[in-house]
C-alpha positions as CSV (number, residue, x, y, z in Angstrom):
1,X,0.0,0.0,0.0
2,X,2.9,2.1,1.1
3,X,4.5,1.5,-2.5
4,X,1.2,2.6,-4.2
5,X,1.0,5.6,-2.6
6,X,4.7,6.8,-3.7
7,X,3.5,5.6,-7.1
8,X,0.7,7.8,-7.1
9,X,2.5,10.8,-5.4
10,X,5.7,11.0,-7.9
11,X,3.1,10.5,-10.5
12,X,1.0,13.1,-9.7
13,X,4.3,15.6,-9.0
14,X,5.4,14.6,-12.4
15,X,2.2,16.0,-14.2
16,X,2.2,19.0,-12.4
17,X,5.5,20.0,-12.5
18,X,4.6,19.4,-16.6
19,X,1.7,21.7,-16.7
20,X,3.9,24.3,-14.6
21,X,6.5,24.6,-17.1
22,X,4.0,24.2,-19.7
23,X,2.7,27.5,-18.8
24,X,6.0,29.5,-17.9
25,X,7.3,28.8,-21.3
26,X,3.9,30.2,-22.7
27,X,4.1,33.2,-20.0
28,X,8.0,34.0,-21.0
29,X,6.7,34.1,-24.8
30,X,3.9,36.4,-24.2
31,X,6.0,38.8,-21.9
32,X,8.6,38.8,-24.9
33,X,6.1,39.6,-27.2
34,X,5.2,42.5,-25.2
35,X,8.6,43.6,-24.3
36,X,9.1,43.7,-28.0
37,X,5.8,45.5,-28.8
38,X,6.5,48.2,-26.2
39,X,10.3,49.0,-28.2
40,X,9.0,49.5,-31.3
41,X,6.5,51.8,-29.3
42,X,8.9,53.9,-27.7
């Protein structure tokens, strides 16, 4: 039972730590895009 539940537990950690850099790699694009957009601006 132990086992299962480190199964579970490092399985579940696994998905969310892919959904967490998921969405920093979308949040660095978008701020780059701004960053950019804001130059040409100025």
């Amino acid at each position: 039972m132990i086992v299962l539940k480190w199964i579970a537990f490092i399985i579940i950690t696994f998905v969310m730590w892919q959904f967490y850099f998921k969405f920093i790699t979308i949040d660095t694009k978008e701020f780059s895009r701004e960053k950019r957009l804001d130059e040409r601006a100025l």
